[in-house]
Backbone as a chain_set.jsonl record, in Angstrom:
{"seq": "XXXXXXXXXXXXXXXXXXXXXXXXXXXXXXXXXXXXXXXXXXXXXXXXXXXXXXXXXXXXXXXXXXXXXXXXXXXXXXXXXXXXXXX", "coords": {"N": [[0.824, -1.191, 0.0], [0.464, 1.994, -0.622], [1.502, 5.18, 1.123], [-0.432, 7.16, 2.93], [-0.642, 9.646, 4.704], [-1.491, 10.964, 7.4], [-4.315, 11.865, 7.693], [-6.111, 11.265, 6.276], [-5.727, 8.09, 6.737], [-6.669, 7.998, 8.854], [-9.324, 8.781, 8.535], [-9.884, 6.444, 6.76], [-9.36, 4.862, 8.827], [-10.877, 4.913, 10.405], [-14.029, 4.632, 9.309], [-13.704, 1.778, 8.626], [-13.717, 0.886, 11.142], [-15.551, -1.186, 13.279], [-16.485, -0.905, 16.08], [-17.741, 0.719, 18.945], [-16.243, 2.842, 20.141], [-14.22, 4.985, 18.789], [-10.921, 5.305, 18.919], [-8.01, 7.401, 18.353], [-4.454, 7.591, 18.989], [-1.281, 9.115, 18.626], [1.254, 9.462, 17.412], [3.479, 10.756, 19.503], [2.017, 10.089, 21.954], [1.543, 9.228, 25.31], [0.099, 6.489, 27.071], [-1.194, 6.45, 30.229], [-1.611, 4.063, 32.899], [-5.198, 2.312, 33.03], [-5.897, 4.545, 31.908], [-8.232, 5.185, 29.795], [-10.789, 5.153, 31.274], [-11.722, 7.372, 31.938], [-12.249, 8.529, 29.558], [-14.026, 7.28, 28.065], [-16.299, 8.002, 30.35], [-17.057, 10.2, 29.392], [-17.625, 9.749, 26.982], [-19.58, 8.286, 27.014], [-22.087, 9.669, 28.23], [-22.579, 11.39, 26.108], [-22.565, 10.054, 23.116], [-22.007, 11.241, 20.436], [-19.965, 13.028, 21.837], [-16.612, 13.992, 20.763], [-13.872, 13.482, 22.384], [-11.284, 14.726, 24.046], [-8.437, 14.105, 25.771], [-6.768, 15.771, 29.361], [-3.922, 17.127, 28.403], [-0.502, 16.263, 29.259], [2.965, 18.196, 29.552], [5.157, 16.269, 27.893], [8.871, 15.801, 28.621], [11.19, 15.755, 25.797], [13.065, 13.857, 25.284], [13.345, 12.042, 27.755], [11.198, 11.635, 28.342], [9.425, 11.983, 30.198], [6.665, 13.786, 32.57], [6.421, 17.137, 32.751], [5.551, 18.591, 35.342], [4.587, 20.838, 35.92], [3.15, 22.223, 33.825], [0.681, 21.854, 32.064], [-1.829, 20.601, 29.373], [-5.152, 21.793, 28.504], [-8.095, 20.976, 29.607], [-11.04, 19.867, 26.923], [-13.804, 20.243, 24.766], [-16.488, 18.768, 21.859], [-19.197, 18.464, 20.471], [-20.55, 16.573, 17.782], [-22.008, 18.759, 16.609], [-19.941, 20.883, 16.493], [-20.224, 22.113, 19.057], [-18.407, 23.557, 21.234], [-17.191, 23.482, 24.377], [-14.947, 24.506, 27.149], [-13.578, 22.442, 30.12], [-14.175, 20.88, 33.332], [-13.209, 17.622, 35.598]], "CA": [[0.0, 0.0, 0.0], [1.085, 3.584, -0.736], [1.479, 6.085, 1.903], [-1.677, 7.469, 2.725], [-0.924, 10.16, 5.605], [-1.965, 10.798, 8.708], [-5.64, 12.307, 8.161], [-6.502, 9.898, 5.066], [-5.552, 7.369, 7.33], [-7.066, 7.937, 10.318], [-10.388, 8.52, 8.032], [-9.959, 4.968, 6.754], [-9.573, 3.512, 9.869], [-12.645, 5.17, 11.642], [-14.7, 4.597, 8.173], [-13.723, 1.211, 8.504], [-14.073, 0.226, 12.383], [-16.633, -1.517, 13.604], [-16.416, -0.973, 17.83], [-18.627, 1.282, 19.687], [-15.63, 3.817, 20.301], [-12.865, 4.856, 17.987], [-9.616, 6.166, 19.471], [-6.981, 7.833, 17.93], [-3.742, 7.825, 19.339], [-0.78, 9.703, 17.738], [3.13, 8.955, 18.396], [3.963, 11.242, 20.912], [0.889, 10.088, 22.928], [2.037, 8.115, 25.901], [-0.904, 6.648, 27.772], [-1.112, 5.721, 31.181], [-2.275, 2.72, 33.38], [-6.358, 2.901, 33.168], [-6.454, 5.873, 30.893], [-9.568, 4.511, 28.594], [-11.819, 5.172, 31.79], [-11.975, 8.525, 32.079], [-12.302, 9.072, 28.053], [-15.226, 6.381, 27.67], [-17.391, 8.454, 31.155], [-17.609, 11.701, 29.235], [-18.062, 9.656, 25.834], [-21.159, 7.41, 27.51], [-22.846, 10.553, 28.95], [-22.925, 11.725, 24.669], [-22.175, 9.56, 22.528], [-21.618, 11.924, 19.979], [-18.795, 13.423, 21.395], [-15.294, 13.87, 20.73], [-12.981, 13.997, 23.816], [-9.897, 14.731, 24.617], [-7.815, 13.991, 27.603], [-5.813, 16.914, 29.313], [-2.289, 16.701, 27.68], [0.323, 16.782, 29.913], [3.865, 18.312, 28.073], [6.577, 15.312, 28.104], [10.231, 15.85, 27.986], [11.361, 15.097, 24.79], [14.606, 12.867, 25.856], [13.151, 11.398, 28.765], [9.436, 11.121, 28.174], [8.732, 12.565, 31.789], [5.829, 14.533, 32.492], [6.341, 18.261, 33.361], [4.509, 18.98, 36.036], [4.414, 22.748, 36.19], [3.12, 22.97, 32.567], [-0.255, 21.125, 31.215], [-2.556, 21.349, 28.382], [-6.235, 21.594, 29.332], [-9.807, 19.903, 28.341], [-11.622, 20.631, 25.621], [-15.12, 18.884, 24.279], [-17.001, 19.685, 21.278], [-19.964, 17.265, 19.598], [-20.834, 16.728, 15.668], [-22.676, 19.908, 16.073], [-19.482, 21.818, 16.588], [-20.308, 22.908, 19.915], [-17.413, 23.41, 21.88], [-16.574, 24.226, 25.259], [-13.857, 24.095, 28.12], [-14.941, 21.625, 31.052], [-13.389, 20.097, 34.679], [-14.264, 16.597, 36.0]], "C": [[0.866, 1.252, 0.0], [0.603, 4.332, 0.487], [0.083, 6.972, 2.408], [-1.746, 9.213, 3.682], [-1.905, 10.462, 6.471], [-4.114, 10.882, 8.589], [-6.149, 11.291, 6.941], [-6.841, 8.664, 6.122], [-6.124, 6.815, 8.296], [-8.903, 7.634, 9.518], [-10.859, 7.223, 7.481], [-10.369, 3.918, 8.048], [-10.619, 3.565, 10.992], [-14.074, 4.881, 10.432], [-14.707, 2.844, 8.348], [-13.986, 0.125, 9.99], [-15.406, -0.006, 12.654], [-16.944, -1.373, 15.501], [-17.77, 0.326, 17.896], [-18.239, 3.193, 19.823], [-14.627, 3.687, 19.867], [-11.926, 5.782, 18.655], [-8.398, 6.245, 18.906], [-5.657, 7.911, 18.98], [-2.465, 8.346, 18.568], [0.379, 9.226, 18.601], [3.399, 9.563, 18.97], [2.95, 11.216, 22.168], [1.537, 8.422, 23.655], [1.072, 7.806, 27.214], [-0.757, 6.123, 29.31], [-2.0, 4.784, 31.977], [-3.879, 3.49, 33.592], [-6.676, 4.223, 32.538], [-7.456, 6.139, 30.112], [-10.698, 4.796, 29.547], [-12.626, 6.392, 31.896], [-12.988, 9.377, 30.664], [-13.525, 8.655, 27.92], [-16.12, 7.178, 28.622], [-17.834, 9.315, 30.184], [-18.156, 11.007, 27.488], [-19.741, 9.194, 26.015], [-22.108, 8.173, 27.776], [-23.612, 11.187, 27.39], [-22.185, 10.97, 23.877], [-21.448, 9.892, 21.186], [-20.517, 12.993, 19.946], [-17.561, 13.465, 20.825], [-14.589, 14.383, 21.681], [-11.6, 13.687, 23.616], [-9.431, 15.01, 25.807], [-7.33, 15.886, 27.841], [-4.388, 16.222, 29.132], [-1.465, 17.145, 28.81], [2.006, 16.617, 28.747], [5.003, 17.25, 28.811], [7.992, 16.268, 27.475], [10.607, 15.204, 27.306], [12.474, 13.761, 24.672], [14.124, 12.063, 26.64], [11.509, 10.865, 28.818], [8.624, 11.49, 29.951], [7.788, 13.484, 31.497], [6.611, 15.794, 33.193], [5.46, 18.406, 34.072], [3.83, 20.087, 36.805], [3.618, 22.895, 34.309], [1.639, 21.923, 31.894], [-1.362, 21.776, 30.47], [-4.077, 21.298, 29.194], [-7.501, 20.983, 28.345], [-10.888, 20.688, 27.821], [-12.819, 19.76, 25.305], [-15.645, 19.686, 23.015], [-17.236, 17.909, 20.619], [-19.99, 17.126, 18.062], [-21.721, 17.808, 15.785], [-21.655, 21.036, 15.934], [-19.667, 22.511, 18.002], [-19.097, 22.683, 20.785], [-17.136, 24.102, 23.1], [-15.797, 23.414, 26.466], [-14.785, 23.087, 29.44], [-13.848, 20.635, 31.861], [-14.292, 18.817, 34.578], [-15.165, 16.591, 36.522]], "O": [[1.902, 1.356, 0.656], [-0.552, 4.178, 0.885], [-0.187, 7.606, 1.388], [-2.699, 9.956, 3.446], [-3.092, 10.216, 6.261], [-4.932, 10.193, 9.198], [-6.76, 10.34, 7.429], [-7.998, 8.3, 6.33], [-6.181, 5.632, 8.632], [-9.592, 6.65, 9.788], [-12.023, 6.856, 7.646], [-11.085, 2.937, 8.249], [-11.025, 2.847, 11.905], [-15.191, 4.979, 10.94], [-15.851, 2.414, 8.197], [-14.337, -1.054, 9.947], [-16.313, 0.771, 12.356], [-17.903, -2.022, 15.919], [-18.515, 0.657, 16.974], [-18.94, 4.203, 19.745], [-13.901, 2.728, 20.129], [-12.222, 6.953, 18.893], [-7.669, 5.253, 18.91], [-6.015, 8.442, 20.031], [-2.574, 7.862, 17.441], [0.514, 8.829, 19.758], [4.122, 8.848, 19.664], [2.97, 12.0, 23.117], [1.817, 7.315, 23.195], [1.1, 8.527, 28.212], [0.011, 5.165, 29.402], [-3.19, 4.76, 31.66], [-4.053, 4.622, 34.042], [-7.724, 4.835, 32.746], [-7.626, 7.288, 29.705], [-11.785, 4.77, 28.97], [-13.854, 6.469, 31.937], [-13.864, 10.242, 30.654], [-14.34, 9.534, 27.638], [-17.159, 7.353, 27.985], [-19.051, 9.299, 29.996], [-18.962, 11.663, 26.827], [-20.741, 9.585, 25.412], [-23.214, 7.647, 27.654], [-24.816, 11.435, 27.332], [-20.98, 11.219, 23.911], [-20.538, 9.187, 20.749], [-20.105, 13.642, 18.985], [-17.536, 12.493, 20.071], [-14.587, 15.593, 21.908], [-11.003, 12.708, 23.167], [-9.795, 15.825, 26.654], [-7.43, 16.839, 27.068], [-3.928, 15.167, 29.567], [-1.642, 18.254, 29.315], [2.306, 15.816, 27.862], [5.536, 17.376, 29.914], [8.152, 17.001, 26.498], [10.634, 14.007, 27.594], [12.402, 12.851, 23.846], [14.463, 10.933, 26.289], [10.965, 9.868, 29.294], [7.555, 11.205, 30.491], [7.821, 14.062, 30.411], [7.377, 15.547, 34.125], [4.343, 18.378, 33.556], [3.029, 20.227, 37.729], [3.778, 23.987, 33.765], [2.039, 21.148, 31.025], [-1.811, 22.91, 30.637], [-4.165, 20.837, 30.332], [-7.737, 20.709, 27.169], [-11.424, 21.745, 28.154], [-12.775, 18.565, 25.601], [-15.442, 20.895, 22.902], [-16.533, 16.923, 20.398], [-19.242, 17.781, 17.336], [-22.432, 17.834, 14.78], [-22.04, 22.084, 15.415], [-19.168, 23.635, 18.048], [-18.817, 21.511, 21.038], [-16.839, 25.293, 23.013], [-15.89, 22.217, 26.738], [-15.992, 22.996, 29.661], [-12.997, 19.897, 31.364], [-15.37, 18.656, 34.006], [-15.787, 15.539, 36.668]]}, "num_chains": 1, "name": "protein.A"}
């Protein structure tokens, strides 16, 4: 198969899954123990969303978390609606 990049790709492979819930993960995404529980509450509540974790920034050498520095959470459904949001 020829190269397809990333967003082709990803569209294939959610076009083509059959599960309940499709999850993307990208190579600098390093997940930790039980991480799928959190993602699946806020998906079960709308099924229609799209969630994302909060990102915390790794050191690039070491893969450690910074822990003075994280990204924050974000939601937004197939209508486009989007807003910020705690546990």
């Amino acid at each position: 198969d020829k190269r397809q990049g990333l967003i082709r790709s990803k569209l294939r492979g959610g076009n083509t899954a059959k599960g309940d819930v499709i999850v993307f993960l990208d190579a600098h995404v390093k997940p930790e123990k039980n991480w799928i529980g959190p993602i699946l509450k806020h998906v079960n509540v709308n099924y229609k969303r799209v969630v994302v974790p909060i990102i915390p920034i790794l050191d690039g050498d070491t893969w450690k978390e910074n822990d003075s520095v994280f990204g924050v959470k974000m939601m937004f459904d197939w209508t486009m609606f989007f807003n910020w949001f705690e546990d």
